[in-house]
NUSEKOL-842949 format. One record per residue: residue number from 1; residue in one letter; x, z, y of N, C-alpha, C in turn. Coordinates in nm, 2 decimals, m for minus. Layout:
PT     i   aa       nx       nz       ny      cax      caz      cay       cx       cz       cy
PT   NUM    A        X        Z        Y        X        Z        Y        X        Z        Y
...
//
This chain:
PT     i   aa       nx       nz       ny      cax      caz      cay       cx       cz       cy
PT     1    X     0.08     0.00    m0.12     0.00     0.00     0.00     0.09     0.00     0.12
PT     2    X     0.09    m0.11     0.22     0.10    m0.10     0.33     0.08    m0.03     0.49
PT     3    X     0.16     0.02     0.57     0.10     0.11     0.65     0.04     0.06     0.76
PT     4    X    m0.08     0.03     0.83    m0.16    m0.05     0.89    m0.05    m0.03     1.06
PT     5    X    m0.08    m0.18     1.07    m0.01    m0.14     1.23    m0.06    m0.14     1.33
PT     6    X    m0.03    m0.13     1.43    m0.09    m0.11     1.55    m0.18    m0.23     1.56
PT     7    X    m0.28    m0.20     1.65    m0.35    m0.35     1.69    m0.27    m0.41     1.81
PT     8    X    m0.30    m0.54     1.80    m0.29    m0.55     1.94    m0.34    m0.51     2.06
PT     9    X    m0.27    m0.56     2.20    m0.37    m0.50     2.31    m0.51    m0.59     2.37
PT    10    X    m0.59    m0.49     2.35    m0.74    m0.59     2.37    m0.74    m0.64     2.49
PT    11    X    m0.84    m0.66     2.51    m0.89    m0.71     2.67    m0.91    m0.59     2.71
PT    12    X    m0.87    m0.52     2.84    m0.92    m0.43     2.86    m1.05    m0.42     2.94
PT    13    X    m1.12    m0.33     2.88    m1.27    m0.29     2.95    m1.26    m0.28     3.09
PT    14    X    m1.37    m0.37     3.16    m1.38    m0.37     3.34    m1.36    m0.22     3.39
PT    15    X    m1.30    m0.21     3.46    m1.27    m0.06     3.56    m1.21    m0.12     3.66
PT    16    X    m1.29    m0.06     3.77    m1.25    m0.04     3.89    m1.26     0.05     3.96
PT    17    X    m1.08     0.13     4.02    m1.10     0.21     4.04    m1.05     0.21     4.23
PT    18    X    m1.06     0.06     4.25    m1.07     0.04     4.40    m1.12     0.14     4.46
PT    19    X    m0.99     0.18     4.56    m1.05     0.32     4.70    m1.04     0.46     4.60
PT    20    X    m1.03     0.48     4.49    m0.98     0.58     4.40    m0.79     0.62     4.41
PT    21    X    m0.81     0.76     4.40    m0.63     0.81     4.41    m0.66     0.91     4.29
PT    22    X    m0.56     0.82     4.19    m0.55     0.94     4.03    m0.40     0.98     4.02
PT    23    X    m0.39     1.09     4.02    m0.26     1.16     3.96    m0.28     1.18     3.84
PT    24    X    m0.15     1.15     3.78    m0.10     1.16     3.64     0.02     1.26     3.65
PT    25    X     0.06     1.36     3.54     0.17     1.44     3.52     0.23     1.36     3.44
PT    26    X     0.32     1.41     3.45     0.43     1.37     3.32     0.40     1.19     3.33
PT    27    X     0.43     1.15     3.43     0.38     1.02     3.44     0.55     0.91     3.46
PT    28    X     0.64     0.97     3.39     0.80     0.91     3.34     0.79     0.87     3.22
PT    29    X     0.71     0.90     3.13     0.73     0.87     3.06     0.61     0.84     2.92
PT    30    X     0.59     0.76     2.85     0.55     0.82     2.71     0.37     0.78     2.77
PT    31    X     0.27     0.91     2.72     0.16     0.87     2.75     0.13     0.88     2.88
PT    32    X     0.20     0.95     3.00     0.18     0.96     3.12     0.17     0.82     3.15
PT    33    X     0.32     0.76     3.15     0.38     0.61     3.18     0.25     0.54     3.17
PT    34    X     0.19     0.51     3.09     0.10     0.42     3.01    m0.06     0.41     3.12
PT    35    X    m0.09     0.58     3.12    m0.18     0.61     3.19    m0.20     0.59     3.33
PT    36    X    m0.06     0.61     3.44    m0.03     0.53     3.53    m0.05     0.42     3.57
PT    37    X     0.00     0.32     3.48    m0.02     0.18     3.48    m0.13     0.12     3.45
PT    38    X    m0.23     0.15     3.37    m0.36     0.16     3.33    m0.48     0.21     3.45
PT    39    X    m0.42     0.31     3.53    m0.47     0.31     3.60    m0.47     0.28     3.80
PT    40    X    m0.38     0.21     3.78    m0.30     0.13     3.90    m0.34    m0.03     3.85
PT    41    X    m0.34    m0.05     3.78    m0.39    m0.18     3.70    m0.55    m0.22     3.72
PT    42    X    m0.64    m0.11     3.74    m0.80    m0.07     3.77    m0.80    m0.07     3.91
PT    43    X    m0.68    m0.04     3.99    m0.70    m0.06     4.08    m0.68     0.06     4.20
PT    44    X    m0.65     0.13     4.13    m0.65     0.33     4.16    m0.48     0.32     4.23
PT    45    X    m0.52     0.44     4.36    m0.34     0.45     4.44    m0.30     0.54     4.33
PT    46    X    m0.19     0.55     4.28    m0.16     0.62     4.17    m0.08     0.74     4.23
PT    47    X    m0.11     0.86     4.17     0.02     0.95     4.24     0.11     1.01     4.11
PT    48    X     0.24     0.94     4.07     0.31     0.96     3.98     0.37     1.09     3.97
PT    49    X     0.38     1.18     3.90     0.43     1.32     3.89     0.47     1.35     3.82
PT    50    X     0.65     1.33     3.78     0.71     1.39     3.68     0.84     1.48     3.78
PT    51    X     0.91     1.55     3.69     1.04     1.60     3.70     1.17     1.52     3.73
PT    52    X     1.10     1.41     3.63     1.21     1.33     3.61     1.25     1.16     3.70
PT    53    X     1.30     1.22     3.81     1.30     1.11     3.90     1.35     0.95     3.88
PT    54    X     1.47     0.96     3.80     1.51     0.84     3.72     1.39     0.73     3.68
PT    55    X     1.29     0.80     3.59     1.18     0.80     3.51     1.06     0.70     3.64
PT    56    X     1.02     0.84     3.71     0.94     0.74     3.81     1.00     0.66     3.89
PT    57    X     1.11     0.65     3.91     1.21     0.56     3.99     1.17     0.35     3.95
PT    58    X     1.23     0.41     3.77     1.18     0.27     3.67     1.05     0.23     3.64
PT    59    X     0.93     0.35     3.68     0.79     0.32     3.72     0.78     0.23     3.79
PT    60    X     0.80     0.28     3.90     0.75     0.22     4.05     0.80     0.08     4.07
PT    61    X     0.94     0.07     4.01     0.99    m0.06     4.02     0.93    m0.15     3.90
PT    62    X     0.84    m0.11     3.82     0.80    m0.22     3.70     0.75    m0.36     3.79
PT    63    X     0.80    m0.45     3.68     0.79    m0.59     3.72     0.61    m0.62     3.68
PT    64    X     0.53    m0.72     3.76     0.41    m0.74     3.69     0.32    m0.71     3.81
PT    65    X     0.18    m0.76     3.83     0.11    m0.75     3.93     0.02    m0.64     3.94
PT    66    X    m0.02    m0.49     4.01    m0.13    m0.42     3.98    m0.21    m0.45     4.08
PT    67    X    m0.35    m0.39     4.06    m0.45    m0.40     4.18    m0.39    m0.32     4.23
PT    68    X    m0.37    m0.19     4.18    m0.35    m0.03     4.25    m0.18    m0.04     4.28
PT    69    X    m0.15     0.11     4.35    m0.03     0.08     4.40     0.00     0.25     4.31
PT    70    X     0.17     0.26     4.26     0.21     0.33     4.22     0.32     0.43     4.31
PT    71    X     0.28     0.58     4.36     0.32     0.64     4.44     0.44     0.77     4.37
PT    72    X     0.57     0.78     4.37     0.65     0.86     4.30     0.63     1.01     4.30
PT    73    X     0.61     1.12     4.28     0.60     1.25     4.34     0.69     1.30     4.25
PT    74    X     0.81     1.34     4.30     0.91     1.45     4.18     0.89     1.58     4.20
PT    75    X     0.87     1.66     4.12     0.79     1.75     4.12     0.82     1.84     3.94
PT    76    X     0.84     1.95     3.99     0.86     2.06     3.86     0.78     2.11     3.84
PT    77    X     0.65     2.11     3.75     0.55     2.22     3.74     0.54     2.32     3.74
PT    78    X     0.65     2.36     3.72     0.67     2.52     3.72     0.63     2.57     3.84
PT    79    X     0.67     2.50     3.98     0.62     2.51     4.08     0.46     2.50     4.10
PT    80    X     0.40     2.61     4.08     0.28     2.59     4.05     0.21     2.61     4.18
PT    81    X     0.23     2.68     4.29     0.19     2.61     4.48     0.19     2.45     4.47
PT    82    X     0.34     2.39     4.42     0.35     2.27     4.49     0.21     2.16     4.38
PT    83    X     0.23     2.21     4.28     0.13     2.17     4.14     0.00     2.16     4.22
PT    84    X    m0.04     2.29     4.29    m0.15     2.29     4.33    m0.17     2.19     4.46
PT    85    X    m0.08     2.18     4.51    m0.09     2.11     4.69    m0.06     1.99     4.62
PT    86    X     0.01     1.90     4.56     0.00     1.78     4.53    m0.16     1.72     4.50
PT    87    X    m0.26     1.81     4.45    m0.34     1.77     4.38    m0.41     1.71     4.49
PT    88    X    m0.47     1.76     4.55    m0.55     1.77     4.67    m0.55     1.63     4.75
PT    89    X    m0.68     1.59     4.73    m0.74     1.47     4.76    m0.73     1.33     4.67
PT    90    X    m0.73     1.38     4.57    m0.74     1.29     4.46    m0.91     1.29     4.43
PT    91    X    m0.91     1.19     4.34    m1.05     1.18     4.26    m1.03     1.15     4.12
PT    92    X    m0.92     1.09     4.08    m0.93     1.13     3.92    m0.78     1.21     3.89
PT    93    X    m0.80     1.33     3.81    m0.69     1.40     3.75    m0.66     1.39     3.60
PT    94    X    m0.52     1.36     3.60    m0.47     1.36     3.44    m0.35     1.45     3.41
PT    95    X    m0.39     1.49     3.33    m0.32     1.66     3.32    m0.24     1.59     3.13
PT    96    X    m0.14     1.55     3.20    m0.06     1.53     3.08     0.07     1.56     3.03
PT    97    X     0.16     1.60     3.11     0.28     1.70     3.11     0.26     1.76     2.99
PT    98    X     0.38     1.75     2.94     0.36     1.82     2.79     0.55     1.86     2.78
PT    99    X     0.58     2.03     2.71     0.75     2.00     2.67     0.67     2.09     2.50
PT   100    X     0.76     2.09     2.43     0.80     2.09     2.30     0.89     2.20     2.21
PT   101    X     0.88     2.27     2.17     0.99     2.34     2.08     0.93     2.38     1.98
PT   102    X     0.97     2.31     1.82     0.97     2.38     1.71     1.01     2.51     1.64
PT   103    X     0.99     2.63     1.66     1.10     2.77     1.57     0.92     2.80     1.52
PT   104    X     0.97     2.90     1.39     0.92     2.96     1.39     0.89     3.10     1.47
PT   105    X     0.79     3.22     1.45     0.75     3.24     1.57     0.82     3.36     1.60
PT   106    X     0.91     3.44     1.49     1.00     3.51     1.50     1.15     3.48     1.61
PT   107    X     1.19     3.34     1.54     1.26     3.30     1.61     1.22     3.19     1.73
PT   108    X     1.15     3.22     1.81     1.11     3.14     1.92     1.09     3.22     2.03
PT   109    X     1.21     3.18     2.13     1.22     3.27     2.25     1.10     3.29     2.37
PT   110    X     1.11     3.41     2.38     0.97     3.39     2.48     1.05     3.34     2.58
PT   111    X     1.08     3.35     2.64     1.14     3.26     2.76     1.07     3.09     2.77
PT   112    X     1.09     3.05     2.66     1.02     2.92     2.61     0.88     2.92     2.60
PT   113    X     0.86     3.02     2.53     0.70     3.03     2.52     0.59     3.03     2.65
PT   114    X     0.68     3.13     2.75     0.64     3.13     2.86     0.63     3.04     2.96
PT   115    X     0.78     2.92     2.96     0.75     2.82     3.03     0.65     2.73     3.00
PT   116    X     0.65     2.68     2.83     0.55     2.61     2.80     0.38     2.64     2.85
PT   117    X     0.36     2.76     2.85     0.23     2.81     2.91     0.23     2.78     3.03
PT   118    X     0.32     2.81     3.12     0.34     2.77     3.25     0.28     2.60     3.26
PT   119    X     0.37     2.57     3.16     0.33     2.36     3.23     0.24     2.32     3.20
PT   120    X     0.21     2.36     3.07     0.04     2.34     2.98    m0.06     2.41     2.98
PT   121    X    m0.06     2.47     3.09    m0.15     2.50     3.08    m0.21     2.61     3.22
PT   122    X    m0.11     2.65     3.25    m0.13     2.73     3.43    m0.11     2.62     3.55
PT   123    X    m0.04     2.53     3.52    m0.03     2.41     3.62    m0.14     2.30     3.59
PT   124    X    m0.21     2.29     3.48    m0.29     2.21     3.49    m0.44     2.28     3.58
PT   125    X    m0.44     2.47     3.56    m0.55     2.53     3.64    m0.52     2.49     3.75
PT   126    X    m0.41     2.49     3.83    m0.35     2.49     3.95    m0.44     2.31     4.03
PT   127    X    m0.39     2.26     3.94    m0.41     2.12     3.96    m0.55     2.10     3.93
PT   128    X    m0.61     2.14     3.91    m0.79     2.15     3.87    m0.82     2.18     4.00
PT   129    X    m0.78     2.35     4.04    m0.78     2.42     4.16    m0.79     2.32     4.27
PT   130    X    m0.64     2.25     4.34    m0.60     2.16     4.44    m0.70     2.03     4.44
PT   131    X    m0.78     1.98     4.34    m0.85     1.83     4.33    m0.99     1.89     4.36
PT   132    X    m1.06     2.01     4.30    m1.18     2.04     4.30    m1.27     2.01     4.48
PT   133    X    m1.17     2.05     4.57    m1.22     2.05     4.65    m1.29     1.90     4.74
PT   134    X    m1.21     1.84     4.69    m1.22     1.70     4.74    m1.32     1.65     4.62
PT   135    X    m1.30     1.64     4.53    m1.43     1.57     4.43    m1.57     1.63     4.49
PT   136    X    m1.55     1.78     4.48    m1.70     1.81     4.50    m1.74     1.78     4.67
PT   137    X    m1.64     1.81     4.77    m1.73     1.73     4.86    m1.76     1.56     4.86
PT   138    X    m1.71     1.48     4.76    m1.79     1.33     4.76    m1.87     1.34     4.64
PT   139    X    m1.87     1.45     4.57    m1.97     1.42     4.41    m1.93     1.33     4.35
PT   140    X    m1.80     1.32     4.32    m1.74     1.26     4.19    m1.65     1.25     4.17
PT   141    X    m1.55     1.30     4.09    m1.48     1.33     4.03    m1.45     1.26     3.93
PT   142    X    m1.31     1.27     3.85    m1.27     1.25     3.65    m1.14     1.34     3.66
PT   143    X    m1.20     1.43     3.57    m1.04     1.53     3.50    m1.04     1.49     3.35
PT   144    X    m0.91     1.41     3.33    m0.88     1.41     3.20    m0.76     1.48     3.13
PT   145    X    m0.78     1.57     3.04    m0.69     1.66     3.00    m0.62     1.60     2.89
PT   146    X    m0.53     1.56     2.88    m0.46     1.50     2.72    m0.41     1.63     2.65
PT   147    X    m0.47     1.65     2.58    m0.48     1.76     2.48    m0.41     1.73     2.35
PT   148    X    m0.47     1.70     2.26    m0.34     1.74     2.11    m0.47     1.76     2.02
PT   149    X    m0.48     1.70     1.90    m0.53     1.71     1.76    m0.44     1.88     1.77
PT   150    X    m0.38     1.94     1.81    m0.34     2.06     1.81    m0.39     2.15     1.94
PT   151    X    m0.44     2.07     1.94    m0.58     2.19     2.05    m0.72     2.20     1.95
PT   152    X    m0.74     2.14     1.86    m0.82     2.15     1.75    m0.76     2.24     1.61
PT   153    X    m0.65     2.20     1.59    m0.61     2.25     1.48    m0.46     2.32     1.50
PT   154    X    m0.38     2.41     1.40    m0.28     2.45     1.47    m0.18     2.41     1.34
PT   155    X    m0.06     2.36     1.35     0.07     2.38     1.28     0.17     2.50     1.28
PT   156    X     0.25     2.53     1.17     0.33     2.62     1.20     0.41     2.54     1.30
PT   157    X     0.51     2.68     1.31     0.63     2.64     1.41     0.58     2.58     1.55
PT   158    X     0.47     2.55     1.56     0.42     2.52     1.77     0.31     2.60     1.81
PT   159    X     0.37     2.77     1.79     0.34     2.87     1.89     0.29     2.84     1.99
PT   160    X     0.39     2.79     2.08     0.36     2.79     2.19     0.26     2.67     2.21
PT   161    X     0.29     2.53     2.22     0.20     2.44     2.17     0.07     2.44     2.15
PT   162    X     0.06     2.48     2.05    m0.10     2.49     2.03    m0.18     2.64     2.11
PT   163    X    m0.10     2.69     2.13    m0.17     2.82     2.23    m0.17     2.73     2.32
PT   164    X    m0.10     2.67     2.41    m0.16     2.61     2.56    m0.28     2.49     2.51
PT   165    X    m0.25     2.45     2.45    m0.34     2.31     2.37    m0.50     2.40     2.35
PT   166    X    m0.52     2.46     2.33    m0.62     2.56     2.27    m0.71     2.61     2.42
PT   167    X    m0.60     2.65     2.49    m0.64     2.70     2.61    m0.66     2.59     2.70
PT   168    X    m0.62     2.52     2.71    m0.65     2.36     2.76    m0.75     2.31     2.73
PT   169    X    m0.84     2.35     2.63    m0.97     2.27     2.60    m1.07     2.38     2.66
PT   170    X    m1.06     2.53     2.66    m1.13     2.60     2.73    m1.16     2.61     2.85
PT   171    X    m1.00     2.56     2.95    m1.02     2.55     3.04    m1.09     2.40     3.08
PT   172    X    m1.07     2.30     3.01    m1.15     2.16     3.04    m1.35     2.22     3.00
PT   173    X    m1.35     2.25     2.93    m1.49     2.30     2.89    m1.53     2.35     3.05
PT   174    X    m1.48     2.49     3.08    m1.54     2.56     3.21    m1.54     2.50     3.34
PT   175    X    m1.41     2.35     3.35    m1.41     2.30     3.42    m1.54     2.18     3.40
PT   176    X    m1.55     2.14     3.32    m1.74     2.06     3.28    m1.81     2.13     3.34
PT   177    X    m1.87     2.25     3.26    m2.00     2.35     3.31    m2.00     2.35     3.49
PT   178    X    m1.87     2.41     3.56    m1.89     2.42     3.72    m1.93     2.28     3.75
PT   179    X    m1.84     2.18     3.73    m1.84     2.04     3.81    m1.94     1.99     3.79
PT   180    X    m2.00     2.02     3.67    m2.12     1.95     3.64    m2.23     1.89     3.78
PT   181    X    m2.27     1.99     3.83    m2.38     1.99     3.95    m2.32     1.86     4.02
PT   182    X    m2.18     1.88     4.08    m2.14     1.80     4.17    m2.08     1.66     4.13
PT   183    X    m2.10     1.61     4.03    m2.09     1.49     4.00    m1.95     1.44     3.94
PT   184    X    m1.88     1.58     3.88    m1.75     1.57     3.83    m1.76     1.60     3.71
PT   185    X    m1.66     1.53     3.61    m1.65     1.56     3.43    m1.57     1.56     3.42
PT   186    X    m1.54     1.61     3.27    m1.39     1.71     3.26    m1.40     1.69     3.16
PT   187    X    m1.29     1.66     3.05    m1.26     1.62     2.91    m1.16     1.59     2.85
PT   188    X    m1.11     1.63     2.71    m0.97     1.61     2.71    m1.00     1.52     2.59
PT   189    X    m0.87     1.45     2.55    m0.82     1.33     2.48    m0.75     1.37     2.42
PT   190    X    m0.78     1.35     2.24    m0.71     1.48     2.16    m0.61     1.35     2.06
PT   191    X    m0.49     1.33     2.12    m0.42     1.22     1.99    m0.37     1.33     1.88
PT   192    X    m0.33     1.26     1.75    m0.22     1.27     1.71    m0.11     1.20     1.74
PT   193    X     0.02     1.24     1.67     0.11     1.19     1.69     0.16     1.05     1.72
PT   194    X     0.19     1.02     1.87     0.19     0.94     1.95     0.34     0.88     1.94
PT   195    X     0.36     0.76     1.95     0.50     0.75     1.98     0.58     0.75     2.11
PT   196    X     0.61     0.85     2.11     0.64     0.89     2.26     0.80     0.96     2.23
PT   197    X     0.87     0.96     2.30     1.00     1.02     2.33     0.99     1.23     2.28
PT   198    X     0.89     1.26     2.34     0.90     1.39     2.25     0.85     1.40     2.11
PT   199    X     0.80     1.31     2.01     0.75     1.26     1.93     0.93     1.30     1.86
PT   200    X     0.97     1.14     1.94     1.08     1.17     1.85     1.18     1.27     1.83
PT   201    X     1.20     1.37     2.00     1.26     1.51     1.96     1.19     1.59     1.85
PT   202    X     1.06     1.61     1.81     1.02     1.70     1.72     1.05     1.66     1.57
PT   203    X     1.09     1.50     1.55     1.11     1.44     1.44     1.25     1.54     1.35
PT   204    X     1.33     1.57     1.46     1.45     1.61     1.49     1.44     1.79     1.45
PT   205    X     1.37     1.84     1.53     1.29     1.97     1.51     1.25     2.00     1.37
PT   206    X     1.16     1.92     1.36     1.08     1.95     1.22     1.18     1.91     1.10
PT   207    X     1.28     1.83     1.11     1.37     1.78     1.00     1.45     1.94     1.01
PT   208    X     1.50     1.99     1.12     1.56     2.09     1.09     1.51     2.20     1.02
PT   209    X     1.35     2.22     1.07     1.26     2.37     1.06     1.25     2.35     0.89
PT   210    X     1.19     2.25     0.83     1.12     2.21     0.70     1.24     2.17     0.59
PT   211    X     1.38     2.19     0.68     1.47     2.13     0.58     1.50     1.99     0.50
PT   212    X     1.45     1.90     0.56     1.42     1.76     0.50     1.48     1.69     0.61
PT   213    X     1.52     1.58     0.54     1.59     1.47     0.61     1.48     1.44     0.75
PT   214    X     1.52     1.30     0.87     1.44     1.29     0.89     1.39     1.20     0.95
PT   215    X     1.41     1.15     0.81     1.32     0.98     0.76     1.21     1.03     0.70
PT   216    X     1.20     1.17     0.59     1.10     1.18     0.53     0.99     1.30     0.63
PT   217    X     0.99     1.28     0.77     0.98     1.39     0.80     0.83     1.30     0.91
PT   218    X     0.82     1.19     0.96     0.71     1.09     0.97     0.61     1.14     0.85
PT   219    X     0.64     1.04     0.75     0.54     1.04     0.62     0.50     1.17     0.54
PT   220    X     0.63     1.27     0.55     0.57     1.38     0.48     0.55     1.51     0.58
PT   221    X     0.57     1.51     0.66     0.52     1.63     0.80     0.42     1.52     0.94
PT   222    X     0.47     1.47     1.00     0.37     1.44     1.09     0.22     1.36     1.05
PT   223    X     0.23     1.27     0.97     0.15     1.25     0.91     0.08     1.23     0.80
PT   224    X     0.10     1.33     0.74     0.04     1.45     0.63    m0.12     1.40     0.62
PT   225    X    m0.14     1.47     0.72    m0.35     1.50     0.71    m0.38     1.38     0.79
PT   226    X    m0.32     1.24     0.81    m0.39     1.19     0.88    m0.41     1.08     0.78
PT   227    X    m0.53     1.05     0.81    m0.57     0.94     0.69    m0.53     0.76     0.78
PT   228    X    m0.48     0.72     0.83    m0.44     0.62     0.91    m0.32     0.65     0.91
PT   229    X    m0.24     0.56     0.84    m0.01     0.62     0.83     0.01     0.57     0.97
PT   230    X     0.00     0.60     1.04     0.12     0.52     1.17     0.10     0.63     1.29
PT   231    X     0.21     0.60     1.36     0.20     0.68     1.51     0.09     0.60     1.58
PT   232    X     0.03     0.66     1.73    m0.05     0.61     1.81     0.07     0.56     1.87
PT   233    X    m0.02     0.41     1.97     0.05     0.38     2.10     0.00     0.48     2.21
PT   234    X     0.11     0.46     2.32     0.05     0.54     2.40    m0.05     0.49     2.51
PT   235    X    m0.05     0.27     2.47    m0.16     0.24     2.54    m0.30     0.27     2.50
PT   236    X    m0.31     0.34     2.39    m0.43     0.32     2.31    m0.48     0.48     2.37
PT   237    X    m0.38     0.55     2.37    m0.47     0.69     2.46    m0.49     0.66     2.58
PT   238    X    m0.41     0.55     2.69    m0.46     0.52     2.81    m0.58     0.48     2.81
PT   239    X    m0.60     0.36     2.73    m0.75     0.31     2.73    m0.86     0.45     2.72
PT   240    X    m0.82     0.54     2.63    m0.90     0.64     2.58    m0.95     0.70     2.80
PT   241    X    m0.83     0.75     2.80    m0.82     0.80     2.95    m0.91     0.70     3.04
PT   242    X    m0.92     0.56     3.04    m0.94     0.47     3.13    m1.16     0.46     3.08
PT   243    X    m1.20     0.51     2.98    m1.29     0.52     2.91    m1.36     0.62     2.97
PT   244    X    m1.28     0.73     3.01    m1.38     0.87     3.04    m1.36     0.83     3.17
PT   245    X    m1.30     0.77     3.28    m1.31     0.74     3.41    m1.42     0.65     3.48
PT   246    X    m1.46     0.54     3.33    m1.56     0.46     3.39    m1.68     0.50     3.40
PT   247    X    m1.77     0.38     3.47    m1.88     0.49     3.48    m2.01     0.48     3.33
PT   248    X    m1.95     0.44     3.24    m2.03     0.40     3.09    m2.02     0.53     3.05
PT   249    X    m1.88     0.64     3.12    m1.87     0.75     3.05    m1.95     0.87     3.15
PT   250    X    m2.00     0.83     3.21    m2.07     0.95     3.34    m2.17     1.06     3.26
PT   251    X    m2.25     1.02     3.13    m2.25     1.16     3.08    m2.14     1.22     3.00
PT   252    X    m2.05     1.21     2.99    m1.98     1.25     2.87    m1.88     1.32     2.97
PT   253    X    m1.91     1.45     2.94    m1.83     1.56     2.99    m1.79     1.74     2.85
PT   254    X    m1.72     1.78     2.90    m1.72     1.93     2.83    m1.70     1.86     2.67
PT   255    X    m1.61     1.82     2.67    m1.58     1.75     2.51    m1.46     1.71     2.49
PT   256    X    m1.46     1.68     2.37    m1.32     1.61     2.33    m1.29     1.46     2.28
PT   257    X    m1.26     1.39     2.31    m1.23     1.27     2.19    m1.17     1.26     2.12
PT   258    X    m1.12     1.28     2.01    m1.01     1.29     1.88    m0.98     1.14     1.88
PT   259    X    m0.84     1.13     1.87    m0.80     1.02     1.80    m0.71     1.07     1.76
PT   260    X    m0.73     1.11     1.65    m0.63     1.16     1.53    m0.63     1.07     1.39
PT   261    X    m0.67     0.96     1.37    m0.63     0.88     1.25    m0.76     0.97     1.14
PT   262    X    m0.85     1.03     1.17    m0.88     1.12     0.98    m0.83     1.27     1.02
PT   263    X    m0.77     1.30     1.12    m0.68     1.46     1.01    m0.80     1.51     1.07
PT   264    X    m0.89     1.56     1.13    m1.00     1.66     1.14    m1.12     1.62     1.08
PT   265    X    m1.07     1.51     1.02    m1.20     1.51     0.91    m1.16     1.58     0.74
PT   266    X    m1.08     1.63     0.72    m1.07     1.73     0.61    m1.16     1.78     0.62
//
């Protein structure tokens, strides 16, 4: 048996997000990258926000025509004032920033544990906080949270991980219930394993934690429970993101979309 591959890229579904300004985190790289361009491409002023300047540097400069225009913000989440003041006056939010460490939980420093909560999950309140104000005085809004098949389910060894992932969907839930009245939705986007640059550091992680090479560490740890063998692209969670912004998605709030291949259908 063959491992099914990616599809190609479809036609993308009409969006226009003309006169729209969406911030993306972690937008250097991986699924941020994707989501940027996806949504600069609709038409949306983009406000790019990673750490990593390099990163948005080779954004901004991408070759190719958008409607939308792509804006750099370098920016550490940790800074959670600046997290919050970047947000502000936006109309669609994408809370995608994500960092990574495999130990188990004995050996996994809080120090780490702590920052991770910090980026995943107190800067994305921050950034809910900074946008809210502006959505609800025009009544409309889109917060999309890129969450994790590990905000549903948990693995060993991502403590930290799946606690912000977890808390990430509660906080997208209570941010649905408020916004609701005022014409804003809130929802996160739950992949599995994505081929993305931290993908590949955990490849690295998990070969160490599980003791297994790590060639065998794809097929027999990341995707284990998923009934679909392959990594996601990361344009296929943009489209997912570019889905909940249109307006075909205007009831669909306080939820999740799995695209996890099968593994939460065990």
């Amino acid at each position: 048996m063959t491992s099914p591959s990616a599809p190609t890229a479809p036609h993308a579904p009409s969006l226009d997000l003309g006169g729209r300004t969406a911030l993306v985190t972690g937008a250097a790289g991986g699924i941020g990258r994707a989501c940027a361009l996806r949504l600069a491409a609709a038409g949306a002023k983009v406000r790019a926000v990673d750490r990593d300047a390099e990163g948005l540097e080779a954004l901004a400069a991408r070759s190719g025509p958008l409607a939308g225009t792509l804006e750099a913000h370098v920016l550490d989440l940790t800074d959670l004032d600046a997290a919050e003041q970047v947000a502000a006056g936006t109309d669609v939010l994408v809370n995608n920033a994500g960092i990574q460490l495999v130990r188990p939980i004995e050996e996994f420093p809080p120090e780490v544990f702590h920052t991770v909560l910090t980026v995943m999950l107190e800067a994305p309140f921050r950034l809910v906080r900074g946008a809210l104000p502006h959505m609800y005085g025009q009544g409309w809004g889109r917060i999309v949270n890129i969450s994790s098949v590990h905000g549903l389910r948990a693995s060993a060894y991502k403590s930290a991980y799946v606690a912000a992932k977890h808390g990430l969907e509660g906080l997208s839930k209570t941010a649905a219930l408020e916004g609701a009245p005022y014409g804003v939705t809130s929802n996160c986007v739950n992949p599995a394993y994505v081929r993305t640059p931290l993908v590949e550091k955990q490849i690295a992680d998990q070969a160490r934690a599980h003791g297994i090479p790590e060639e065998r560490v794809v097929s027999e740890v990341l995707l284990q429970d998923s009934a679909v063998k392959r990594l996601i692209e990361p344009e296929e969670v943009a489209e997912a993101v570019a889905y909940l912004c249109g307006p075909q998605a205007s009831f669909v709030t306080g939820t999740s979309l799995v695209l996890d291949g099968g593994w939460t259908a065990h």
